[in-house]
C-alpha positions in Angstrom: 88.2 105.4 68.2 88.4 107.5 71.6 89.8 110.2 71.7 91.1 112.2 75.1 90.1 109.3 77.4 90.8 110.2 80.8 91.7 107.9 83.6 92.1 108.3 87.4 94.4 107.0 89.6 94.4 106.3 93.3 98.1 106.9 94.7 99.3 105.1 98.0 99.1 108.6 99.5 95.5 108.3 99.0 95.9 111.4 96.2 93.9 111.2 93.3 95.1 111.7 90.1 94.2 112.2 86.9 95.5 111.0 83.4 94.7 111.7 79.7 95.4 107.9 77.8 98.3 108.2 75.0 95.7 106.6 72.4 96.7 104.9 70.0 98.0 107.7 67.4 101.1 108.8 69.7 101.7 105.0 70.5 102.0 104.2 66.9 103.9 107.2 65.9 106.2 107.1 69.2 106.8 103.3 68.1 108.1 104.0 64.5 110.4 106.5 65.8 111.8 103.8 67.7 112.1 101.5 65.2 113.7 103.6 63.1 116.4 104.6 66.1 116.7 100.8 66.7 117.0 99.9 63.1 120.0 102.0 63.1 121.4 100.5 65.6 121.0 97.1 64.5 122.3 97.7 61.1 125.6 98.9 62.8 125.9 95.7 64.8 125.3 93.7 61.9 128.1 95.6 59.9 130.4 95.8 62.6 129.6 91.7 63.4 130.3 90.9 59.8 133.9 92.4 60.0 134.0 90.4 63.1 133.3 86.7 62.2 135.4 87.9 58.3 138.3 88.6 60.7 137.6 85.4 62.9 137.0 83.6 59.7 140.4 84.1 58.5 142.0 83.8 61.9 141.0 80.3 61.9 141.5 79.2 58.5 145.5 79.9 59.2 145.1 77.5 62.6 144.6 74.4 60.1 141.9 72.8 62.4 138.5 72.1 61.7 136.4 74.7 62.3 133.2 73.7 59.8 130.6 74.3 62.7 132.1 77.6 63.5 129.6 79.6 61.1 126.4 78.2 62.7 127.7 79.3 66.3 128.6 82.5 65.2 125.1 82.9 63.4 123.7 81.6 66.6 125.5 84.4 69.2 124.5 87.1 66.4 120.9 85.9 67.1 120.9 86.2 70.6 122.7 89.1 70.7 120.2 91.1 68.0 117.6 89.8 70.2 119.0 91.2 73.7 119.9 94.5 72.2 116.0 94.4 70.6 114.7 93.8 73.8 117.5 95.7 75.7 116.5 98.9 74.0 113.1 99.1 75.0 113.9 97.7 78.6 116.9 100.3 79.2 115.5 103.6 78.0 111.8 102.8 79.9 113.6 102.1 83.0 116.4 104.9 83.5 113.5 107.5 81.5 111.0 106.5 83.9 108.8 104.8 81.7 109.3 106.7 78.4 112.3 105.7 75.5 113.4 108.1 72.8 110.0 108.1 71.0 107.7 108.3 73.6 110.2 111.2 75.0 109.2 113.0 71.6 105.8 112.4 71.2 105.5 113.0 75.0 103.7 109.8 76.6 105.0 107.9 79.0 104.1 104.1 80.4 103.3 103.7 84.5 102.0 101.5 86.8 98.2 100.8 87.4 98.2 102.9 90.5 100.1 105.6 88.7 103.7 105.2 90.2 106.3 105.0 88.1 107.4 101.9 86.4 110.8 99.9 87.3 113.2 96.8 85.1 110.5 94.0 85.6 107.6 95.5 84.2 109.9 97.1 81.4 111.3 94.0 81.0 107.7 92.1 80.5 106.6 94.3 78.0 109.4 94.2 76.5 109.2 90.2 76.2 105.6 90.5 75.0 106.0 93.1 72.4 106.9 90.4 69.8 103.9 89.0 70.5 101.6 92.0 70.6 103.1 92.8 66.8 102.2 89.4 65.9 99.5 89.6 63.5 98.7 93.4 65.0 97.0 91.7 68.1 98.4 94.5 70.2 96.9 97.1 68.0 93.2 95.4 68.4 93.7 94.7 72.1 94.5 99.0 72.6 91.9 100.0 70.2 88.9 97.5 72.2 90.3 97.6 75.4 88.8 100.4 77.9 92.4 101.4 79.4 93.9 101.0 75.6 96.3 98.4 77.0 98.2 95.3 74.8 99.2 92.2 76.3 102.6 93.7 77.4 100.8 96.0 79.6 98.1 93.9 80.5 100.8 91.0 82.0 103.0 94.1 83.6 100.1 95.9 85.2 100.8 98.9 82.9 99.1 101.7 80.5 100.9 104.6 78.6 99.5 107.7 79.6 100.4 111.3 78.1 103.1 113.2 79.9 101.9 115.7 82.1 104.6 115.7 84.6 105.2 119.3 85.5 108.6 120.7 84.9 111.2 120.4 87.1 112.8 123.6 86.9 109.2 125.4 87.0 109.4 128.5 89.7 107.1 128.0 92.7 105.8 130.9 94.1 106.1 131.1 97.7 104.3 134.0 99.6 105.1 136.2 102.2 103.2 134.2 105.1 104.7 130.9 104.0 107.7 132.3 104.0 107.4 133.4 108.0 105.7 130.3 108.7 108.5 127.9 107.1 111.1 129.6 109.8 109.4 128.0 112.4 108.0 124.8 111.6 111.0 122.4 111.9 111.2 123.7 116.0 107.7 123.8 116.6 107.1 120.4 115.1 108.1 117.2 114.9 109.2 117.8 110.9 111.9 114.7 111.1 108.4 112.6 110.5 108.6 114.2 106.7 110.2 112.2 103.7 111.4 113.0 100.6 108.0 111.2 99.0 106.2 113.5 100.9 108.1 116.7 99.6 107.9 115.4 96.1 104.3 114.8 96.5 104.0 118.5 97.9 106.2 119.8 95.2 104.8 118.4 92.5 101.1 119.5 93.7 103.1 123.3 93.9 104.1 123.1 90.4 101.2 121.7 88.7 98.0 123.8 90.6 98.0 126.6 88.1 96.7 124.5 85.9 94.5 122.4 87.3 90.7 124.1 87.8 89.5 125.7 91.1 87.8 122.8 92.3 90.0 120.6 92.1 92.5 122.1 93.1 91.2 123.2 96.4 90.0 120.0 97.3 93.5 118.3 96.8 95.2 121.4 98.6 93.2 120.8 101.7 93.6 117.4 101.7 97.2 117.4 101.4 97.5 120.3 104.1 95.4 117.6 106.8 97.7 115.1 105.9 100.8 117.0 106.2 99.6 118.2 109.6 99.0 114.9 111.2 102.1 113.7 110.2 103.9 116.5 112.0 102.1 116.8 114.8 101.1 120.3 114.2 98.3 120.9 116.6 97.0 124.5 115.0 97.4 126.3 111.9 97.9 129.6 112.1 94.5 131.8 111.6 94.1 133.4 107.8 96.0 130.8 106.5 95.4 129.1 103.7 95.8 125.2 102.6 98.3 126.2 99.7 100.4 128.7 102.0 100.6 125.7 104.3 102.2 123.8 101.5 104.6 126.2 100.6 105.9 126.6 104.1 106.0 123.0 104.4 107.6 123.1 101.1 109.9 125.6 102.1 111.3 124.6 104.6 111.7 121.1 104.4 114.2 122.6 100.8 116.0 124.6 103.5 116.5 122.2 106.1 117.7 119.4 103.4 120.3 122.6 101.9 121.7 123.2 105.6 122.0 119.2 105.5 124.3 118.8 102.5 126.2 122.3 103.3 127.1 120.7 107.0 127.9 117.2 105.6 131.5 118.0 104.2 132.3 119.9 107.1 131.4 117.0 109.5 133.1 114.9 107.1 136.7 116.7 107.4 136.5 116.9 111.4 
């Protein structure tokens, strides 16, 4: 068994990243917790379904008309219905949580696309198909525990692999130095900053968050790159001397936060004139 396997991805930004696979350990343990939560939930539809077709039952025994097959169609919907809210779990929770449901959440892994971008309702909704089929006989336990990438069939037929979480946190505090700071004042007049979109600030923000821990190397070359890219995409002709990649980023950061504040402050006033 591996442990730690690492994996890289290649993002449409042409950023490489890097990702630890969940192995199968977390998968199994975030699984059970599922189970258990989903269990639960089907054990209160089945008690609050039995009330149900009792009350229906005796509803239609009062009618007087014949109502023999009545039992099988009700078995029939309560079939259906266990199997959407099954499959409906699994599909709802990895598509609003980005890829993660209450027991990956806990045991902090999280399932995303090939390329490394998150994953959206039809490839939650494939595994979620296949995952019957993966606990058949525990083939989806021997396809993660051969398979290189540690996929099963679910994420082999959604273009998927689970990955632990190491999205930085959201409400981490980036550090924004004094040059930046000077330099974020006057980027949006002295280039052409409209060219900027919110992928490209999340990208930057994200990078921001996450560089204390990644190692020097790494690091610097990913800063530099993104600081070349950033600059060709606003037409910024020179960087100011004794500037670094990273301060770059944080004025670019900066005041691309600013500009998209003095947007939402002016929008209600433009919207009551």
């Amino acid at each position: 068994m591996r442990f730690f396997n690492h994996i890289s991805f290649s993002t449409p930004e042409s950023v490489e990243l890097e990702f630890v696979l969940a192995g199968i350990g977390n998968r199994t343990l975030a699984l059970v917790i599922d189970y258990h939560i989903l269990g639960a939930i089907l054990v209160g539809f089945w008690i609050l379904w039995y009330f149900f077709a009792m009350g229906l039952f005796s509803v239609l025994s009062q009618s007087g008309g014949d109502y023999s097959d009545a039992p099988l169609w009700l078995l029939a919907i309560s079939l259906l219905i266990n199997f959407a809210i099954y499959n409906g779990y699994f599909v709802f929770f990895e598509t609003v949580w980005r890829g993660q449901t209450p027991g990956k959440r806990i045991t902090k892994i999280r399932v995303v696309q090939d390329d490394g971008r998150p994953i959206g309702l039809p490839q939650a909704a494939l595994r979620s198909i296949l995952r019957l089929v993966d606990d058949f006989l525990f083939i989806g336990l021997f396809c993660i525990l051969l398979g290189k990438r540690e996929k099963r069939i679910g994420d082999w037929a959604a273009g998927t692999i689970v990955v632990q979480d190491s999205r930085s946190d959201p409400n981490a505090a980036i550090v924004i130095s004094d040059v930046a700071t000077e330099l974020a004042a006057t980027l949006p007049e002295t280039t052409d900053f409209a060219q900027l979109l919110p992928d490209d600030y999340a990208i930057i923000r994200e990078y921001l968050q996450r560089r204390q821990r990644m190692e020097v190397k790494a690091r610097s070359e990913l800063s530099l790159k993104l600081a070349r890219q950033l600059r060709s995409l606003i037409l910024m002709e020179t960087i100011p001397p004794n500037l670094t990649s990273d301060q770059f980023l944080e004025a670019v950061y900066l005041a691309y936060q600013q500009q998209s504040t003095s947007a939402d402050i002016r929008s209600p006033l433009n919207r009551e004139n």
